[in-house]
N, C-alpha and C positions, 0 to 999 in steps of 0.2 A: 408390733408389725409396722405399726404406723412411723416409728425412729428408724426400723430398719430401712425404710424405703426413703426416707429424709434423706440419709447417711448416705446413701448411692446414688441420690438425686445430686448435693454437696461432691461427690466423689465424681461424679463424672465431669462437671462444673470447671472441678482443678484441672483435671486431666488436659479438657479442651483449652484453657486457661496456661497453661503450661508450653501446651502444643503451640499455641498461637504465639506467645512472645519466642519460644526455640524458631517460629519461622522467620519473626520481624527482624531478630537478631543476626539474621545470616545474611544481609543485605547491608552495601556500604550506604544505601539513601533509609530511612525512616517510612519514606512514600512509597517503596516497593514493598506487594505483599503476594509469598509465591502463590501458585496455583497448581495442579498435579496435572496439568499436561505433559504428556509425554517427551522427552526429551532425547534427541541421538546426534549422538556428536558428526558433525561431516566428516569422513577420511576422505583426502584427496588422492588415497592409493587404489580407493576401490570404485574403480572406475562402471562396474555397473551400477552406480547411485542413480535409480531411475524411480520415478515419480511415487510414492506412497511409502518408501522405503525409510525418507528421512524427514522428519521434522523439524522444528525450532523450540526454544523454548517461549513459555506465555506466560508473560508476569501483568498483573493489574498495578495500574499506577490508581493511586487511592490514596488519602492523606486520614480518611477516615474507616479508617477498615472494620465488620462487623463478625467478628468472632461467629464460626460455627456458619456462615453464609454459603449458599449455594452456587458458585458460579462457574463460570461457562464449562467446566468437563461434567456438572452434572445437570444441565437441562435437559429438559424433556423435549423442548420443542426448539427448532431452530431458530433464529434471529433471520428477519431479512438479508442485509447489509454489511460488509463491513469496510469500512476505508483504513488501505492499507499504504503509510506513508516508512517506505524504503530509503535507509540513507546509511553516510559513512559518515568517521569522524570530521572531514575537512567538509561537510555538509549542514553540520551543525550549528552554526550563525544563521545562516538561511533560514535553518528550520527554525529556530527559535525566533527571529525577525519574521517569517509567518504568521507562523501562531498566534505569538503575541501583538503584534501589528497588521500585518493585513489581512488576519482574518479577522481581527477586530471591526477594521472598517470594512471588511465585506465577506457578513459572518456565512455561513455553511446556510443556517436557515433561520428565518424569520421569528419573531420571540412570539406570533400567534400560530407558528407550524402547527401539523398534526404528524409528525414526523416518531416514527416510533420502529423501534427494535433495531438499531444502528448503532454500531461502535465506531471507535479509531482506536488505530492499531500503530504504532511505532516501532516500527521494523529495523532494529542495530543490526548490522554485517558483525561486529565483535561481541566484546562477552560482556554479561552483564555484570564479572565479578572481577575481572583483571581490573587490576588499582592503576594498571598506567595508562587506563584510558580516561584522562585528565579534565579533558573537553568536555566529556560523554559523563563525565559523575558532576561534574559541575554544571552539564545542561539538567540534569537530574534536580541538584537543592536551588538550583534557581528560579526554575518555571513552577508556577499553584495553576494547573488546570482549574480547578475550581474556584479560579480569581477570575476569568475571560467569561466574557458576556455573553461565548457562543458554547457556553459546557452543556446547557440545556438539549443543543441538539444531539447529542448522543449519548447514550444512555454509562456505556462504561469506555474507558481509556485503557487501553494494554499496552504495555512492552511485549513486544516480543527480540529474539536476539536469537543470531544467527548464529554465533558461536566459532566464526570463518576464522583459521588461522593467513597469519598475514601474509605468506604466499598465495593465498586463493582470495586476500581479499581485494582485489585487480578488477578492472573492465576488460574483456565481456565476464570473467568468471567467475567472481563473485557476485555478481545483478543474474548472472544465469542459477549462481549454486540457491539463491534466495529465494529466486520466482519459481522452482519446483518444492524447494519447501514449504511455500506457504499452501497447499495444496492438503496434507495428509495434516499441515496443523490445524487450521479451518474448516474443513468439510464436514465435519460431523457438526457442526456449531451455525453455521452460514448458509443461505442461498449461494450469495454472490459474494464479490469482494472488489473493490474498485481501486487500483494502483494510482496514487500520487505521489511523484517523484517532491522535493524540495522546489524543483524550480519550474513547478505549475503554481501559476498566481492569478487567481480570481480578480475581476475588476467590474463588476457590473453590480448595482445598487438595486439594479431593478427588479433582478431574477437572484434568487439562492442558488448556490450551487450544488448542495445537498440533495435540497430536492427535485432538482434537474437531472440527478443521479439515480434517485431515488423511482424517479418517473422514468428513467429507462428501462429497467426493471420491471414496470409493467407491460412493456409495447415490445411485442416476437418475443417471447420470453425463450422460444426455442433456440437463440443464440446462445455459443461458447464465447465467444469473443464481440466486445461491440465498442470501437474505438476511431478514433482521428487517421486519416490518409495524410502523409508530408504535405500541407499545408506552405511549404516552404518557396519564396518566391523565388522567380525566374527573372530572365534578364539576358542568360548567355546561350548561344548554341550548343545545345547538350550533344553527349556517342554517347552510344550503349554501353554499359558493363555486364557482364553476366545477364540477368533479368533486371535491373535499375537502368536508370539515367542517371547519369552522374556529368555535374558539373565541368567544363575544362578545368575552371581552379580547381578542381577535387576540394573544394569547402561543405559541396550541400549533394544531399542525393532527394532524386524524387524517384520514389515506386510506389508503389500501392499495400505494402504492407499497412496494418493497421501496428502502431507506435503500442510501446509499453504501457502506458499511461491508459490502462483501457480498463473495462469491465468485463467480471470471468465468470461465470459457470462453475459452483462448484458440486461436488456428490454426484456427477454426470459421466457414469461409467463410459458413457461411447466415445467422450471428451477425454479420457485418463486414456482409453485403448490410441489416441490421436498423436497424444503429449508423448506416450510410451513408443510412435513410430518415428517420432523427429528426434530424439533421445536416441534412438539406434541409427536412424540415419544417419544424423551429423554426432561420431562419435568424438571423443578424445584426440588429440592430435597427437604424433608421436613423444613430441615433445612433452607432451602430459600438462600442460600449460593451458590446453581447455578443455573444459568440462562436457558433458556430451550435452546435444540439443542448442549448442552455440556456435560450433564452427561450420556452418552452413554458408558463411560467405565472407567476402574481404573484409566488412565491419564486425559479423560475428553480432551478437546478442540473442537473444532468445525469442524477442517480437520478430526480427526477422528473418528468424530458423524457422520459427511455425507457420508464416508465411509462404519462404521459400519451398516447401515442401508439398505447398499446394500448387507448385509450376513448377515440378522437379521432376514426374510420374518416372520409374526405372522399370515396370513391367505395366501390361494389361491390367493385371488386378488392381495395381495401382492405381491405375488411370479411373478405373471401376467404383474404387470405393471413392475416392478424391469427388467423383462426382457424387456422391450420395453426402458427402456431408459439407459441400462448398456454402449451402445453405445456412450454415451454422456461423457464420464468420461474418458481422454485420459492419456499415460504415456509419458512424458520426461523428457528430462537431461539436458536441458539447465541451469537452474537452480539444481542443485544439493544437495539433504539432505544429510548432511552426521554426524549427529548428534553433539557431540563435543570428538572425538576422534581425535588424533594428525593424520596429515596426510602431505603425501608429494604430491606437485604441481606435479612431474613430474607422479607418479604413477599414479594419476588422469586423466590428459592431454591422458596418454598411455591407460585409461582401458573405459574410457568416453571422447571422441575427439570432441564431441559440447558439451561439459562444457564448459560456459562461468563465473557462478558464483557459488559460493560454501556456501551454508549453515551452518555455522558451527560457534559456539562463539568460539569454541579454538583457530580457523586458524584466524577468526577478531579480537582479544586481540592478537594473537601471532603479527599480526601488527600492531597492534597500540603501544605496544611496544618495536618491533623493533625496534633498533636505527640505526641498516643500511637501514630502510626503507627509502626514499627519498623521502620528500616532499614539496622538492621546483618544485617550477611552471616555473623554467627556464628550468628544463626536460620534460615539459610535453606533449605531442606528438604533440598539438594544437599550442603552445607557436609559436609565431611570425611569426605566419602564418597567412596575410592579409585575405585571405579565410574566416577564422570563423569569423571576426570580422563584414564582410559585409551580413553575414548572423544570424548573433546575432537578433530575435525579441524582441524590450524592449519597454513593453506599460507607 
């Protein structure tokens, strides 16, 4: 009895054993290892694609994969956090100039945090398995998460990937087809989930910005949305457009929408019935050229469709409900818009004092390059400090 139960102990053994090299094997990097979330390809014919319909796929970036391991589609209990960094192929250098540089020198969170159940997520617009994304597989065998000083702050690393073919992967309608997918792939897994674009770059030595993040999430938790107003300066005599201000150059708008780059609400059924009315308001255009929930106005996106719709009311009821959940839509500064006008750290620091990160592609190209920028990891505030290294999770 005793052999027979050996023998099926052995047998299941191979099985899993099998199972796991047939998954490692379908992947052009060695560090991707799949995971069974759900996957639905986007059709850009079927124009009711509205929030919980479509997913992404979620792949773990991992160099150390452990056979038979439990992760994110079979927890039990959700994670706080997840930072969710959205990008394209021509976004790629930035991102890996990031990562491995400036979040070195000013990492997410301090190597004596108490920082816990928080991911990053990397969010491809394309496919994880098309060979001619050239950039995108060679951003893959080049970066070792598990080499950066700042891998301790988060517990696992995902790919996720959009699967966008290349007519749909365009602004607004690829950044709009992504930010309702991350919605039905997350929710069952996360609280929250906090959007950084490539060209939000942290500069402050003093504050982390993780846990800057991390601590919004405790205070009103009753928010959907809690993000940066256009930050963006002034100079000339503005006219109205629609509900913005817009520049004479037409360069910069100010309104009051809260920027993409914000913190969301997820598993908040009143928040899906919200998402599911600016999706039917601002539908498709005829041209089929955008996706619904984005052509809400002459720039179009999705931060400023769901904005828009809360100073748009088309009956009473409207106006009715608009007022029962305006409270749900909060303003900070932690993250910072500040469009792409040149700007100095110290004036920032002095005018917004919980700025921790700055939205801006000007001031992310102005360092990336910078040649007095410094991007050895012998500076980096973590550097050879036993501390992070014994709190590093590497599955």
């Amino acid at each position: 009895m005793r052999r027979l139960v050996w023998v099926a102990v052995i047998l299941a053994q191979l099985v899993l054993v099998f199972r796991d090299l047939h998954l490692w094997s379908n992947y052009p990097s060695k560090s991707l290892i799949q995971t069974t979330t759900q996957h639905l390809h986007f059709n850009p014919e079927n124009h009711n694609n509205t929030i919980g319909r479509a997913s992404a796929k979620l792949t773990l970036l991992d160099t150390s994969y452990v056979p038979n391991h439990l992760y994110m589609t079979t927890q039990v209990q959700k994670k706080k956090l997840a930072i969710v960094i959205p990008f394209i192929d021509s976004q790629i250098e930035l991102l890996k100039f990031q990562l491995s540089c400036v979040w070195e020198q000013f990492p997410p969170c301090f190597c004596f945090s108490d920082i816990e159940q928080v991911d990053l997520i990397l969010f491809f617009s394309g496919s994880v398995r098309f060979k001619g994304n050239m950039l995108f597989l060679e951003f893959l065998r080049e970066v070792d998460f598990n080499s950066f000083s700042w891998r301790h702050c988060f517990e696992d690393i995902y790919l996720m990937s959009a699967e966008l073919p290349s007519e749909c992967d365009t602004h607004p309608e690829g950044t709009c087809i992504m930010f309702y997918q991350i919605f039905p792939t997350l929710e069952n897994n996360y609280l929250y989930f906090q959007i950084i674009e490539p060209d939000v770059t942290p500069f402050r030595h003093d504050l982390a910005w993780l846990q800057e993040v991390v601590a919004m999430t405790r205070d009103h938790n009753d928010f959907w949305v809690k993000g940066s107003v256009s930050a963006c300066p002034s100079g000339m005599k503005p006219h109205f457009r629609t509900f913005c201000i817009q520049y004479s150059i037409g360069t910069a708008w100010i309104d009051y929408h809260i920027n993409g780059n914000a913190l969301y609400k997820l598993g908040d059924r009143d928040f899906d019935v919200y998402l599911q009315r600016v999706q039917k308001r601002y539908v498709r255009k005829r041209n089929g050229k955008t996706v619904q929930g984005c052509s809400g106005t002459f720039y179009g996106g999705y931060d400023v469709s769901i904005f828009q719709y809360l100073y748009s009311s088309h009956t009473f009821e409207e106006w009715e409900y608009i007022q029962s959940v305006l409270h749900h839509f909060s303003y900070d500064t932690a993250i910072l818009n500040y469009c792409n006008f040149p700007l100095r750290i110290e004036e920032i620091q002095s005018k917004y004092p919980n700025t921790v990160m700055i939205h801006s592609k000007w001031y992310a190209l102005k360092r990336k390059y910078d040649s007095n920028f410094n991007c050895n990891k012998e500076h980096t505030i973590c550097h050879s400090l036993k501390a992070c290294s014994s709190k590093v999770s590497i599955r």
